[in-house]
Structure formats: structure tokens, C-alpha cells
Steps between C-alpha positions, in 0.01 A plus 500: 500500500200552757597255792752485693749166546570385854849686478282797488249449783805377727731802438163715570444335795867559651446910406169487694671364840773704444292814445205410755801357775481159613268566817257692340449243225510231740209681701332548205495107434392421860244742474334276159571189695326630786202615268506150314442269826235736603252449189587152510380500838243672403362240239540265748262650745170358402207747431186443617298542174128587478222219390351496210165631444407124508630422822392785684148411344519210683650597841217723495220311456409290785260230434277362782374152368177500746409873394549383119251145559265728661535736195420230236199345695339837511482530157 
């Protein structure tokens, strides 16, 4: 009683082109295709994504070895 059979969705589909015209729907379709390829291009692109906290701890800290010796023998 509340779906529809695929006699149903095919007879609705016929009234739609007939109603909407053939070019129009067919637009309409090329339009979504067009939309489709362009987010999948889209996930494709790679984004460059931030570092973590972690790793920008680390690309800022620069450690000078001779400054760090000199460090521990002072103390």
C-alpha cells in the first residue's frame, strides 16, 4: 500500500518527460552529470592539511647540539 512497484515509477517517469519535454529533462540530467564529475574531482584534488600540534612542535623547535653540550656542562 505505501510503495510503489516498478510499473509505477516507470509510468511516472514517462509523464515527467512528457510534461518537462525531452530537452529540458535531458538538460536537466547533464546538468547532475556535470555536477557529479566535479565533486569527484574535487575529492580527488588533494588538500594540504594542517600538522598536528605535535608536528608543528617539532618543526618549531630547532635544536643546536653544541649550544645544548654547552648548556649541560654549565650546570
Amino acid at each position: 500500500m505505501g510503495s510503489f512497484s516498478l510499473v509505477h515509477w516507470l509510468i511516472f517517469g514517462v509523464i515527467a518527460i512528457l510534461v518537462l519535454g525531452g530537452g529540458r529533462f535531458s538538460n536537466m540530467m547533464g546538468d547532475v552529470a556535470k555536477g557529479i564529475k566535479q565533486f569527484k574531482k574535487g575529492m580527488a584534488e588533494e588538500d594540504e592539511t594542517p600538522p598536528s600540534r605535535l608536528e608543528s612542535k617539532r618543526a618549531d623547535t630547532v635544536i643546536d647540539a653544541e649550544r645544548e653540550r654547552a648548556r649541560d656542562a654549565d650546570r
